[in-house]
Structures are given as C-alpha cells and as structure tokens.
mmCIF file of the C-alpha atoms, coordinates in Angstrom:
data_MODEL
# 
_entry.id   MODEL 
# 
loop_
_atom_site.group_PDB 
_atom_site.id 
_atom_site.type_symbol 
_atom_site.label_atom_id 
_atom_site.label_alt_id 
_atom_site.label_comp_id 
_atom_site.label_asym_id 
_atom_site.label_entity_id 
_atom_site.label_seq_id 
_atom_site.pdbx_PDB_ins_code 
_atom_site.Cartn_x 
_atom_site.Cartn_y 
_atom_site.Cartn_z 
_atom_site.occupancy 
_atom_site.B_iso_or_equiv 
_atom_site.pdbx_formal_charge 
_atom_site.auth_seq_id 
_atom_site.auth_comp_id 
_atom_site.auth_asym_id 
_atom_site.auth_atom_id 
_atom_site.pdbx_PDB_model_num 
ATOM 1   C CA . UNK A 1 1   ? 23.038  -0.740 28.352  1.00 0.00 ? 1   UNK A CA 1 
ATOM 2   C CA . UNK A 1 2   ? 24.353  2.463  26.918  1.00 0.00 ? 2   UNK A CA 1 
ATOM 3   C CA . UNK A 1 3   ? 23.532  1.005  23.370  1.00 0.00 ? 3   UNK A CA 1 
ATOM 4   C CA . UNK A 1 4   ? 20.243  0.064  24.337  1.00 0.00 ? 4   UNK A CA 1 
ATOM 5   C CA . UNK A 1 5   ? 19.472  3.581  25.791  1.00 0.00 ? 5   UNK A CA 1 
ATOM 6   C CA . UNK A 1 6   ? 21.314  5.350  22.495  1.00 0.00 ? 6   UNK A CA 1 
ATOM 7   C CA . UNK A 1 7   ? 18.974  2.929  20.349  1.00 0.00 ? 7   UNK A CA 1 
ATOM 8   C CA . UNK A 1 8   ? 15.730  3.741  22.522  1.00 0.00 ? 8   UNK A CA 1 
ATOM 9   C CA . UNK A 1 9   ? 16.823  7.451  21.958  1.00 0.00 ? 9   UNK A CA 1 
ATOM 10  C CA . UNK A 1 10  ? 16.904  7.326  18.093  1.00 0.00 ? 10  UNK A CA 1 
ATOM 11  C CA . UNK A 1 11  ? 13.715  8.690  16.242  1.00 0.00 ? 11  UNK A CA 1 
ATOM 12  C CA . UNK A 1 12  ? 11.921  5.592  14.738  1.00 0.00 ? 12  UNK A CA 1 
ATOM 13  C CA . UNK A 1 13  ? 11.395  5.576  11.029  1.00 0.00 ? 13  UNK A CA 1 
ATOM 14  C CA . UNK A 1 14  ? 7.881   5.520  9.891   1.00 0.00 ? 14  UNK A CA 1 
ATOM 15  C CA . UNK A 1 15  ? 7.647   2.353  7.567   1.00 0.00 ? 15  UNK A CA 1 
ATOM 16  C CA . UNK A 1 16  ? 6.582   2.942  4.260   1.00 0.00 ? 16  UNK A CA 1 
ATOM 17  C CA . UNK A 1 17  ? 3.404   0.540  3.142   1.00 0.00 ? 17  UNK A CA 1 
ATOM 18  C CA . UNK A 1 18  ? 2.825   -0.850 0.418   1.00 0.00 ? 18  UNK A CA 1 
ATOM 19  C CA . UNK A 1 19  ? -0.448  1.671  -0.697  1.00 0.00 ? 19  UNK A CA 1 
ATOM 20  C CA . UNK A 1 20  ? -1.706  1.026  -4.500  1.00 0.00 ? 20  UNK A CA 1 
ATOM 21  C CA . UNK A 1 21  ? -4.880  2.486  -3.283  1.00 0.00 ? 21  UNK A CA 1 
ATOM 22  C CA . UNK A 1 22  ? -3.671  5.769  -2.170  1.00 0.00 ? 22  UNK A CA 1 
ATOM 23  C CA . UNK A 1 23  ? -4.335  8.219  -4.693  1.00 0.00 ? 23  UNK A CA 1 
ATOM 24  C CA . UNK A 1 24  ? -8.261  6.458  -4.580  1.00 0.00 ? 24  UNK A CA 1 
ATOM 25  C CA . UNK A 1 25  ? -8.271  7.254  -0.835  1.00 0.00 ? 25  UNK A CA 1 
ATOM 26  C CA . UNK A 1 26  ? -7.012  10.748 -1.026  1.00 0.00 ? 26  UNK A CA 1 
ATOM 27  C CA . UNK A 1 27  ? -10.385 11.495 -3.313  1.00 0.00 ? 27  UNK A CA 1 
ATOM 28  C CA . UNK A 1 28  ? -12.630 9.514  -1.754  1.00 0.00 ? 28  UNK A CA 1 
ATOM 29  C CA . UNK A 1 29  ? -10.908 11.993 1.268   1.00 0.00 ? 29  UNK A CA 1 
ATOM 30  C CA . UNK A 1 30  ? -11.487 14.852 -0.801  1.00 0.00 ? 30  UNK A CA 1 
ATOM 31  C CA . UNK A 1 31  ? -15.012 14.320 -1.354  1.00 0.00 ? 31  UNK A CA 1 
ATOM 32  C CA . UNK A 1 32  ? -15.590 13.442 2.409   1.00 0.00 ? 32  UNK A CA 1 
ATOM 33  C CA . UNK A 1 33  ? -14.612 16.838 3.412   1.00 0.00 ? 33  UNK A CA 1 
ATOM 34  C CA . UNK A 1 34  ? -16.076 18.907 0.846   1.00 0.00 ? 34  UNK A CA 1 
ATOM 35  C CA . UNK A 1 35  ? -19.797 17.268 1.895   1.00 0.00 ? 35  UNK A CA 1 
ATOM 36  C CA . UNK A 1 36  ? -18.702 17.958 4.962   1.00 0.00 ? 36  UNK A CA 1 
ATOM 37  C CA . UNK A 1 37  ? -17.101 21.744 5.109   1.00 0.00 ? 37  UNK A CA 1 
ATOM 38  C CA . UNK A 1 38  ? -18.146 22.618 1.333   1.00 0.00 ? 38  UNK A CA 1 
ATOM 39  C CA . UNK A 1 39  ? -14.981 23.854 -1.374  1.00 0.00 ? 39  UNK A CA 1 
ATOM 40  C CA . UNK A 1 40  ? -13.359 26.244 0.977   1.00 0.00 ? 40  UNK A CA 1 
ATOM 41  C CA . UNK A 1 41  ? -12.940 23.276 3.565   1.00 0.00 ? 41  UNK A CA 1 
ATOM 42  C CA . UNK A 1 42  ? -10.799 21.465 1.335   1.00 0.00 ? 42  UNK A CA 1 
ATOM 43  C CA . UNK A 1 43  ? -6.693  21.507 1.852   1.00 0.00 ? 43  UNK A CA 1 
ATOM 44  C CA . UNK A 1 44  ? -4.238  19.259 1.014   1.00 0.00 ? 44  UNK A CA 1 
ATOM 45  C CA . UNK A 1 45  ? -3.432  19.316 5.048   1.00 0.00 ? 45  UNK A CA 1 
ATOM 46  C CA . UNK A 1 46  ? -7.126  18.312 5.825   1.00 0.00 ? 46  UNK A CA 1 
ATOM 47  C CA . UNK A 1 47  ? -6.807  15.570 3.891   1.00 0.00 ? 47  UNK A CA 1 
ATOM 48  C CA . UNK A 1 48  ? -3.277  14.299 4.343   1.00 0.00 ? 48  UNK A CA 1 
ATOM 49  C CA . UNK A 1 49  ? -4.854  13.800 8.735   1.00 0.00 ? 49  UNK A CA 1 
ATOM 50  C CA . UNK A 1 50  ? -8.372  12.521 7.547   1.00 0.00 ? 50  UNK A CA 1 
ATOM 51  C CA . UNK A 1 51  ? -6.702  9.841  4.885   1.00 0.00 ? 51  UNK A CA 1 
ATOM 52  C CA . UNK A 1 52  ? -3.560  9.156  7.347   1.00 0.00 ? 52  UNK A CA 1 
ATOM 53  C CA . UNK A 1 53  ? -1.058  10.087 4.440   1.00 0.00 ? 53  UNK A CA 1 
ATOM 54  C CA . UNK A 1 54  ? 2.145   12.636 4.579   1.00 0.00 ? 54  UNK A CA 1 
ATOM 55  C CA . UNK A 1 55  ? 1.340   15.988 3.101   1.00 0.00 ? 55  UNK A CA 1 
ATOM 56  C CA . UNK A 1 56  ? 4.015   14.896 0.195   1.00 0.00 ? 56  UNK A CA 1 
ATOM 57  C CA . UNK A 1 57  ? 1.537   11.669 -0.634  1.00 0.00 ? 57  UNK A CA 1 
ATOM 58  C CA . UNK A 1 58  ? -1.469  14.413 -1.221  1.00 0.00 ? 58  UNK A CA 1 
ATOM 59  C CA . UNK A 1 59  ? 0.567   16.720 -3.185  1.00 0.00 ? 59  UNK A CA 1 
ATOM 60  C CA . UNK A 1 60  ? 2.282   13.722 -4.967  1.00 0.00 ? 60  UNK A CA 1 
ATOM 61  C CA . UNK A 1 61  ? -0.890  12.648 -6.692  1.00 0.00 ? 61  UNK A CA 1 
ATOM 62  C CA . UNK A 1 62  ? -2.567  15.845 -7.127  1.00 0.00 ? 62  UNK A CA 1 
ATOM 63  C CA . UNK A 1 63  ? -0.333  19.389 -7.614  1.00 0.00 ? 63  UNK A CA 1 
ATOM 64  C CA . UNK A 1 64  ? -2.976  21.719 -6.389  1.00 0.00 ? 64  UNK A CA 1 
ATOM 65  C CA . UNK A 1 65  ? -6.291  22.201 -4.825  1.00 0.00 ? 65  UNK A CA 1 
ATOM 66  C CA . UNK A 1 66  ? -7.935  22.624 -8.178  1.00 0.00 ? 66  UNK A CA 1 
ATOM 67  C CA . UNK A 1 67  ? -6.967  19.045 -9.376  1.00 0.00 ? 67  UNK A CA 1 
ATOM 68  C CA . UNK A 1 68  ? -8.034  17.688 -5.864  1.00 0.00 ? 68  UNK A CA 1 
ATOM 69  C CA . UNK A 1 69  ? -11.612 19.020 -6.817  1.00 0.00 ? 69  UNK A CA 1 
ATOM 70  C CA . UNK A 1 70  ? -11.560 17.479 -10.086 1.00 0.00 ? 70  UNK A CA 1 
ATOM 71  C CA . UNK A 1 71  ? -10.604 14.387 -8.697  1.00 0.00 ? 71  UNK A CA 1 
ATOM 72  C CA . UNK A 1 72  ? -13.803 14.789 -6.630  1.00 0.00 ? 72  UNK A CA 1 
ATOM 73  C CA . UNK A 1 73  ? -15.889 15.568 -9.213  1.00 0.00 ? 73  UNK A CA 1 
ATOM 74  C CA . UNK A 1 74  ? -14.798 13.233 -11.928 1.00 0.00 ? 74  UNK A CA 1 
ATOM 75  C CA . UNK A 1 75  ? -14.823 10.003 -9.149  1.00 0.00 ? 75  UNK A CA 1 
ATOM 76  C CA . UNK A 1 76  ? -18.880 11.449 -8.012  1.00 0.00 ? 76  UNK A CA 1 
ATOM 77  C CA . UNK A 1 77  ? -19.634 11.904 -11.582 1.00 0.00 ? 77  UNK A CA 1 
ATOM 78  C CA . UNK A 1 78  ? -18.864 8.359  -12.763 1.00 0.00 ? 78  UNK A CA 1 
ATOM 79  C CA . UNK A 1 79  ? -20.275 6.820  -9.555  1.00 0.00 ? 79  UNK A CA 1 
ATOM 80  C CA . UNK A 1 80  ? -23.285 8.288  -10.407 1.00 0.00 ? 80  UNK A CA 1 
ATOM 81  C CA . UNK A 1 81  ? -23.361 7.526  -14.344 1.00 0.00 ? 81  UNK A CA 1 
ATOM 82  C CA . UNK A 1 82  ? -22.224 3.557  -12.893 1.00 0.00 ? 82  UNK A CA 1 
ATOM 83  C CA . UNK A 1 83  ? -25.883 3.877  -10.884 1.00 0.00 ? 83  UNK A CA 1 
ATOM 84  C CA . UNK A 1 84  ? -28.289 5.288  -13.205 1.00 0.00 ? 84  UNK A CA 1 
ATOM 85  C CA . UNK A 1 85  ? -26.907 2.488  -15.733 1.00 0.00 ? 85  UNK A CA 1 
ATOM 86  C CA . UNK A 1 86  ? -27.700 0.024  -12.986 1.00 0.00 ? 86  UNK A CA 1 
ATOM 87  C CA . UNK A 1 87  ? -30.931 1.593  -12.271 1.00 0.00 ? 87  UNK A CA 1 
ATOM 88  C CA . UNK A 1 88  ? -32.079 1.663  -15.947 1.00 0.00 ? 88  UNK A CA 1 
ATOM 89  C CA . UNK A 1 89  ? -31.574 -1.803 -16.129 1.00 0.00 ? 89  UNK A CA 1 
ATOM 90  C CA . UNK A 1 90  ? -33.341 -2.540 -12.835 1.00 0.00 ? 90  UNK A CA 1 
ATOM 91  C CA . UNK A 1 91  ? -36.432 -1.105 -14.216 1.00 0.00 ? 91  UNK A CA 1 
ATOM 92  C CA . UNK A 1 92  ? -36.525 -1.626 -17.825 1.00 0.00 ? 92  UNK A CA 1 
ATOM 93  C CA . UNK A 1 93  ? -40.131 -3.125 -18.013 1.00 0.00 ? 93  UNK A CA 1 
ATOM 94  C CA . UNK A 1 94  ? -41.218 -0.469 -15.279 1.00 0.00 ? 94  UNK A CA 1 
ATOM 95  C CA . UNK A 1 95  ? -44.581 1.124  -15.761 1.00 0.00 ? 95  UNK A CA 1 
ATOM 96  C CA . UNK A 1 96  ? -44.807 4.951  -16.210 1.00 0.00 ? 96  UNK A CA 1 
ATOM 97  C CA . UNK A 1 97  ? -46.366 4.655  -12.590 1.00 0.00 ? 97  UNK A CA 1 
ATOM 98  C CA . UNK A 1 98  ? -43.588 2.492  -11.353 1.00 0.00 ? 98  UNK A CA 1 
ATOM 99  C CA . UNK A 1 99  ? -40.924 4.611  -12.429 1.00 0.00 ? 99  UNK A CA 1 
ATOM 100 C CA . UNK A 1 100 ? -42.312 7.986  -10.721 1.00 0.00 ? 100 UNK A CA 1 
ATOM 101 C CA . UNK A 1 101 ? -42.186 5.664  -7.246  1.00 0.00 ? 101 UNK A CA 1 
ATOM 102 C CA . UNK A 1 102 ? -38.646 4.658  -7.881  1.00 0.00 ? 102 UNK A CA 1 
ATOM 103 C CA . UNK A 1 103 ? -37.751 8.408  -9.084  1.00 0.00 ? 103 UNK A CA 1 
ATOM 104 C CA . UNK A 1 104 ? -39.422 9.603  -5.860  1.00 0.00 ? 104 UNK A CA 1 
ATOM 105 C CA . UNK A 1 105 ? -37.350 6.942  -4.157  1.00 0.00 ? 105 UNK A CA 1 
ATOM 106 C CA . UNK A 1 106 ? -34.303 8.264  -5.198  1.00 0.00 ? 106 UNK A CA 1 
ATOM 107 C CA . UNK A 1 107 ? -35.199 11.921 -4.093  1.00 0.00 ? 107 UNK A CA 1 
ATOM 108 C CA . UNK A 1 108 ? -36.259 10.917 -0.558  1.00 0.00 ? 108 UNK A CA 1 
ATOM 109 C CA . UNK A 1 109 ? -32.823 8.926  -0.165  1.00 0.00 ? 109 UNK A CA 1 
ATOM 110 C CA . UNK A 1 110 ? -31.615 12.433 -0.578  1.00 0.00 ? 110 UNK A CA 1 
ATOM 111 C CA . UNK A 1 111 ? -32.294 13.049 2.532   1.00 0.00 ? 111 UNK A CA 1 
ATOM 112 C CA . UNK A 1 112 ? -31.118 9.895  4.383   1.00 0.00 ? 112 UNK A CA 1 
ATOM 113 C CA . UNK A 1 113 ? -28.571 7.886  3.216   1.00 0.00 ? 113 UNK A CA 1 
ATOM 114 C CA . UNK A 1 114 ? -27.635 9.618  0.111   1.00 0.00 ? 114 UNK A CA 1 
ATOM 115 C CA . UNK A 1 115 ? -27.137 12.906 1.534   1.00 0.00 ? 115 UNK A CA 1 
ATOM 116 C CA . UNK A 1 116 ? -23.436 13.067 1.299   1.00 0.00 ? 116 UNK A CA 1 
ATOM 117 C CA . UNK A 1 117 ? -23.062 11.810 -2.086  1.00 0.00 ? 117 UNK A CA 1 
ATOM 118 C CA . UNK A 1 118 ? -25.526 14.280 -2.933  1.00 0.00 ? 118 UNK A CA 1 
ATOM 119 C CA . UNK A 1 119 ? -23.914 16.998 -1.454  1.00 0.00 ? 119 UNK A CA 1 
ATOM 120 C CA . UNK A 1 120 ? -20.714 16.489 -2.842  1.00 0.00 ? 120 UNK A CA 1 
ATOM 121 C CA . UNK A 1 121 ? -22.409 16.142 -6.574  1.00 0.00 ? 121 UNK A CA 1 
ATOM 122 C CA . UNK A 1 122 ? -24.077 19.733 -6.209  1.00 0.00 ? 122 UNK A CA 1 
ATOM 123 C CA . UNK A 1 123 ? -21.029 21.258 -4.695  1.00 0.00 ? 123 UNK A CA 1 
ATOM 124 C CA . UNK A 1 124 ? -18.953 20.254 -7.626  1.00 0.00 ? 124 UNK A CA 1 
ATOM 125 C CA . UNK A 1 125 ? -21.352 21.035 -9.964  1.00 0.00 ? 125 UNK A CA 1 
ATOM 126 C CA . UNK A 1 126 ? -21.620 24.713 -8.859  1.00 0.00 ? 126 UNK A CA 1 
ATOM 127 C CA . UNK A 1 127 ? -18.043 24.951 -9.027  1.00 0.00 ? 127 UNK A CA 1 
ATOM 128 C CA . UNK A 1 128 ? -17.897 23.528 -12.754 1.00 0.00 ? 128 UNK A CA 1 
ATOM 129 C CA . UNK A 1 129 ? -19.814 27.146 -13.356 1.00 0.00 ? 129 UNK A CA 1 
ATOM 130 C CA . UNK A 1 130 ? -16.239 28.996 -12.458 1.00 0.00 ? 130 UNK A CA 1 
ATOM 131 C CA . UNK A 1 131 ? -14.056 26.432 -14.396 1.00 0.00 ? 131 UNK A CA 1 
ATOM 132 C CA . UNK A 1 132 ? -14.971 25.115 -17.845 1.00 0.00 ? 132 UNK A CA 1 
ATOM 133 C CA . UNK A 1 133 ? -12.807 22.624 -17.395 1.00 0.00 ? 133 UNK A CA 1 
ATOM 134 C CA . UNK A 1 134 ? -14.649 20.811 -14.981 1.00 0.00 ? 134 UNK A CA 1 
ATOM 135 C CA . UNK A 1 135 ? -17.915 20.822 -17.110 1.00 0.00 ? 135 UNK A CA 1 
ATOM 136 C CA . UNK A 1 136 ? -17.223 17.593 -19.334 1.00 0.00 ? 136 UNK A CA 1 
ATOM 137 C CA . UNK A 1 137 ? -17.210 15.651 -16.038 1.00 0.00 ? 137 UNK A CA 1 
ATOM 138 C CA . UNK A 1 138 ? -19.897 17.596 -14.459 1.00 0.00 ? 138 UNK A CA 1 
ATOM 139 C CA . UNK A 1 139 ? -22.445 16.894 -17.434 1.00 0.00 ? 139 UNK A CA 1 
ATOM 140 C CA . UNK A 1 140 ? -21.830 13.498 -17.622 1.00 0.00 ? 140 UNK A CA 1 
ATOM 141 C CA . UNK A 1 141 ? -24.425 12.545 -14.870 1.00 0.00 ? 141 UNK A CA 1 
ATOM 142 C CA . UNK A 1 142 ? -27.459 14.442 -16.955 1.00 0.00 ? 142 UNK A CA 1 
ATOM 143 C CA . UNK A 1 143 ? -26.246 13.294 -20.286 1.00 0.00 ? 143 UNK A CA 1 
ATOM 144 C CA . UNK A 1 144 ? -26.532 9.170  -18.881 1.00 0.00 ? 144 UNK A CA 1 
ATOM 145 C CA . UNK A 1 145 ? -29.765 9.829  -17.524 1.00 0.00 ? 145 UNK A CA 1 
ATOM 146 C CA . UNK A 1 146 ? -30.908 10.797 -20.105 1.00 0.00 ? 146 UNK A CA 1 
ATOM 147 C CA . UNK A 1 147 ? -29.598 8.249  -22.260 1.00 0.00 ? 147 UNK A CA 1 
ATOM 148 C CA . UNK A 1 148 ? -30.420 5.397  -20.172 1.00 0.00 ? 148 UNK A CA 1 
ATOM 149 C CA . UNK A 1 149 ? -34.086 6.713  -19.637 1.00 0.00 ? 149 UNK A CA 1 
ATOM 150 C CA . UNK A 1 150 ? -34.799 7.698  -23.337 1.00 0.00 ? 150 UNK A CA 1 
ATOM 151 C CA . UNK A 1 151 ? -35.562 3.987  -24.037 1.00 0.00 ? 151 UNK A CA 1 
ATOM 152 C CA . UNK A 1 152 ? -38.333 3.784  -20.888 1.00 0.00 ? 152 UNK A CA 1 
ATOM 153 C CA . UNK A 1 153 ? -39.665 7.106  -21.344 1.00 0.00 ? 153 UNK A CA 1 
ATOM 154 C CA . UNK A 1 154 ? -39.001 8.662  -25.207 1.00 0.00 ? 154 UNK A CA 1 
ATOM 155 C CA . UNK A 1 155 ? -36.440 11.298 -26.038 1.00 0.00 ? 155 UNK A CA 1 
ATOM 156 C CA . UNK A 1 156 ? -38.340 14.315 -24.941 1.00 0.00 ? 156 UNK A CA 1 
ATOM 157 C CA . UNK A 1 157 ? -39.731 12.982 -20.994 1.00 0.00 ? 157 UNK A CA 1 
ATOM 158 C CA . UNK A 1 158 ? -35.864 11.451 -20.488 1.00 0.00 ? 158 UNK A CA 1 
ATOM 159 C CA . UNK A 1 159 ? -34.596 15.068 -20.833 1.00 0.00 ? 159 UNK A CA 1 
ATOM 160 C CA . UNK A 1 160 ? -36.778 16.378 -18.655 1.00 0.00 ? 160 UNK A CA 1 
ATOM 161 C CA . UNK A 1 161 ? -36.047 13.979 -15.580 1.00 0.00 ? 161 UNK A CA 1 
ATOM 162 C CA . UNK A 1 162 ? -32.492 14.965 -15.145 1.00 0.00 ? 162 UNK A CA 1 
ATOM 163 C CA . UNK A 1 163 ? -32.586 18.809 -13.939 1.00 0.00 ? 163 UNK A CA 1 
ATOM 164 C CA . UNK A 1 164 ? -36.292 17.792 -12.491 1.00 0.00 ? 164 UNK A CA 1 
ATOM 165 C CA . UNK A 1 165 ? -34.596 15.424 -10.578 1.00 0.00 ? 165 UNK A CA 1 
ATOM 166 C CA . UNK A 1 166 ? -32.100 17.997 -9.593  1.00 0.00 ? 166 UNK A CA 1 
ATOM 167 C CA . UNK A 1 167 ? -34.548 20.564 -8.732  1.00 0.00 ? 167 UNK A CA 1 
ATOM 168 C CA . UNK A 1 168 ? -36.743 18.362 -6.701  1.00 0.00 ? 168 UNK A CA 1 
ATOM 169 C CA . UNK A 1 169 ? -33.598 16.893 -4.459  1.00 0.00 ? 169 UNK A CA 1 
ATOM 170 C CA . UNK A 1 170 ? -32.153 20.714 -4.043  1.00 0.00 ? 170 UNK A CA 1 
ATOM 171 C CA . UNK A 1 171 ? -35.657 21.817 -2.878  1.00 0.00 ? 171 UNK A CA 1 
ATOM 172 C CA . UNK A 1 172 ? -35.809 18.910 -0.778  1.00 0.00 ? 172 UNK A CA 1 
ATOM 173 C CA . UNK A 1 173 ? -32.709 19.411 1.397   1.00 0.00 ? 173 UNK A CA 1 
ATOM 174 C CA . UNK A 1 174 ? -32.538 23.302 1.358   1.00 0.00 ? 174 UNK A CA 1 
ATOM 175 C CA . UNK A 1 175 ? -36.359 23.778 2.245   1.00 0.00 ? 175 UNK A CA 1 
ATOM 176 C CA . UNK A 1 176 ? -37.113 24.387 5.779   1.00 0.00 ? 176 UNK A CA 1 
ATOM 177 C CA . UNK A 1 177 ? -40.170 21.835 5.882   1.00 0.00 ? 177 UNK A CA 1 
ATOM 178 C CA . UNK A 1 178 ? -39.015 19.329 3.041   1.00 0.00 ? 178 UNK A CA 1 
ATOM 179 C CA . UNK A 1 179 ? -41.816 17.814 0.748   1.00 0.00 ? 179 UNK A CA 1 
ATOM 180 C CA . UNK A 1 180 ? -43.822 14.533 1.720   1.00 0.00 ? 180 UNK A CA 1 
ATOM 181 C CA . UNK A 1 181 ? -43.317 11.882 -0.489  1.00 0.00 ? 181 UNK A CA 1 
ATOM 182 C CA . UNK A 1 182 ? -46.825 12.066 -1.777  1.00 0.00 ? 182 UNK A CA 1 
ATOM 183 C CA . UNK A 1 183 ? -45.783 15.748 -2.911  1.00 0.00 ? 183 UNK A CA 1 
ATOM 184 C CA . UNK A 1 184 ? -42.511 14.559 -4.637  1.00 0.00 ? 184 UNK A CA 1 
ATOM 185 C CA . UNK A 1 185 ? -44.495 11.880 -6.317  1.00 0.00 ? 185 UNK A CA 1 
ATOM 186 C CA . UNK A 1 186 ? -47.591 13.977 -7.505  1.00 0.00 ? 186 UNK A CA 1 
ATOM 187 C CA . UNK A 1 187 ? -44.904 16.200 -9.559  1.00 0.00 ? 187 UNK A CA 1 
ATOM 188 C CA . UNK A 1 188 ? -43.141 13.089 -11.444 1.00 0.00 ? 188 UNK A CA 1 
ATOM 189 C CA . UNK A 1 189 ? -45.939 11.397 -11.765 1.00 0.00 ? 189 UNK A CA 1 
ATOM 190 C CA . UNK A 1 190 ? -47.366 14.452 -13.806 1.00 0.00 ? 190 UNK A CA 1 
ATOM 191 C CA . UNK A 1 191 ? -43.617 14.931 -15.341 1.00 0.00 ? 191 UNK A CA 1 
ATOM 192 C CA . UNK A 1 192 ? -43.963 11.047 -16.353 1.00 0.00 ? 192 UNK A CA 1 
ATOM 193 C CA . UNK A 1 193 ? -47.528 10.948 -17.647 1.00 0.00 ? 193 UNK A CA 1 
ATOM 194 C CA . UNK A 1 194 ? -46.492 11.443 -21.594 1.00 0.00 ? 194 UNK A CA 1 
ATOM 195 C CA . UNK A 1 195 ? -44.220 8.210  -21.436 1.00 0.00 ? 195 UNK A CA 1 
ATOM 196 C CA . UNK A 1 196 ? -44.863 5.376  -23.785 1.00 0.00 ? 196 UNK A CA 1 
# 
C-alpha cells in the first residue's frame, strides 16, 4: 500500500515520441501564428503550446526568432513556386482570355480560402526589406512566375503578372469595399491582351 501510494506520488515522465516531423511542424507553427498575430506575434513560447513541443524542441531546431521567420518564409516561398509550376502546367494551351479568368481566380481565393497563405507570404516579404538575407527566398515566388508564364504569355507580359498579381491581391484584402470580380478581371484582361 505504502509503495503504491509512494509510486502514485512520483511525477510521471513525459514519454518521448518518436517525431521525424517536428522541425516541419514547428514552421508550419510559425507561419500559423504570424498570419494570425503578424512578426511581432511570433515566440518560440507561442509556438512550443500551439505545436505541443517543449520550448527546448523549438529552440533545438531553430536558435532564434530570426531563423524561425526564415523557416516561414523559405517553406511559403517554395509552396508557392510548387503551385505556380502546377498551375502553368494546368493551363498551358489556355487562351489569353482563359488565363485572365484563372488569374482573377487566384486573386478572389485571396480572400477565401487562401487568405492565410497569403498573409503569411506578404508578411515575410515585407520583412525580407529589413534583412537581405531573406531576399533569395523571398524572390523566388516572382522569379517562377515569371518563368513558368513566359512560355504562355512572352517574356515581357510574364513579368508583368507577378507584382500585378501582388498589387491586385494587397488591394483586394486591405480595401474597405474589395473589387468585384468583373473589376479584377477587366484589369488582367487588359494586362493580358499583348500575349501571343
């Protein structure tokens, strides 16, 4: 009985799981609470509760806050480079016509579903102003658009879609009455016109 009791009374060690996919989780974290509570939101104690990981585990895989934000950036960056390769390929025998409805598509899914991932992309990207060495990943979404559209649209109109596409999402969730779809498309429509 006394054993028993003595037993019940010792603290419990937490078992350690097997977690390959731990470092993954802590940026996937990362970016969570950045769309969520912007750069200033993120510490390595928000994450270690929102990921369910000791405060060692977040620290572990990335020293400081600034590598935690590179994580970020780097994993939205090549998310985003993995999609517009997709997308290229989706619509390779696309009209000019078809692509602006696709490309407005994309904008309006900026505010739905693709809000977050959004978010997260623009917040990185302003910080990669402040820290050069953040702009290699940053650029990398721009620089695939425009080499995966440069074969649909010409060198000169694949440029242009990137920051257009940047601007139009931006305006889009920061107006007060976002554009109609019929606005969005009107503009890359016109921006497309020159293709082929």
């Amino acid at each position: 009985m006394h054993a028993e009791t003595h037993e019940e009374a010792a603290p419990r060690r937490r078992t350690r799981r097997h977690d390959p996919n731990r470092r993954e989780r802590i940026a996937q974290v990362a970016e969570e609470l950045i769309a969520e509570r912007g750069l200033e939101g993120l510490t390595h104690r928000a994450i270690a509760e929102r990921a369910d990981v000791s405060l060692s585990s977040t620290t572990y895989h990335f020293a400081d806050r600034e590598a935690l934000i590179r994580a970020a950036l780097e994993r939205a960056s090549e998310r985003f480079a993995a999609f517009v390769r997709q997308w290229a390929e989706d619509h390779a025998d696309a009209t000019p016509e078809r692509l602006a409805e696709a490309l407005t598509d994309s904008v309006m899914a900026c505010l739905g579903e693709g809000r977050t991932p959004a978010v997260v992309e623009y917040e990185l990207h302003v910080a990669a102003l402040r820290r050069p060495d953040l702009r290699e990943a940053a650029s990398l979404p721009a620089r695939t658009s425009t080499e995966v559209m440069t074969p649909l649209l010409g060198p000169v109109v694949a440029a242009t879609i990137p920051p257009l596409m940047t601007g139009l999402c931006l305006h889009a969730m920061t107006a007060p009455v976002p554009p109609t779809r019929a606005e969005i498309l009107a503009v890359l429509t016109h921006a497309l016109s020159p293709a082929r």
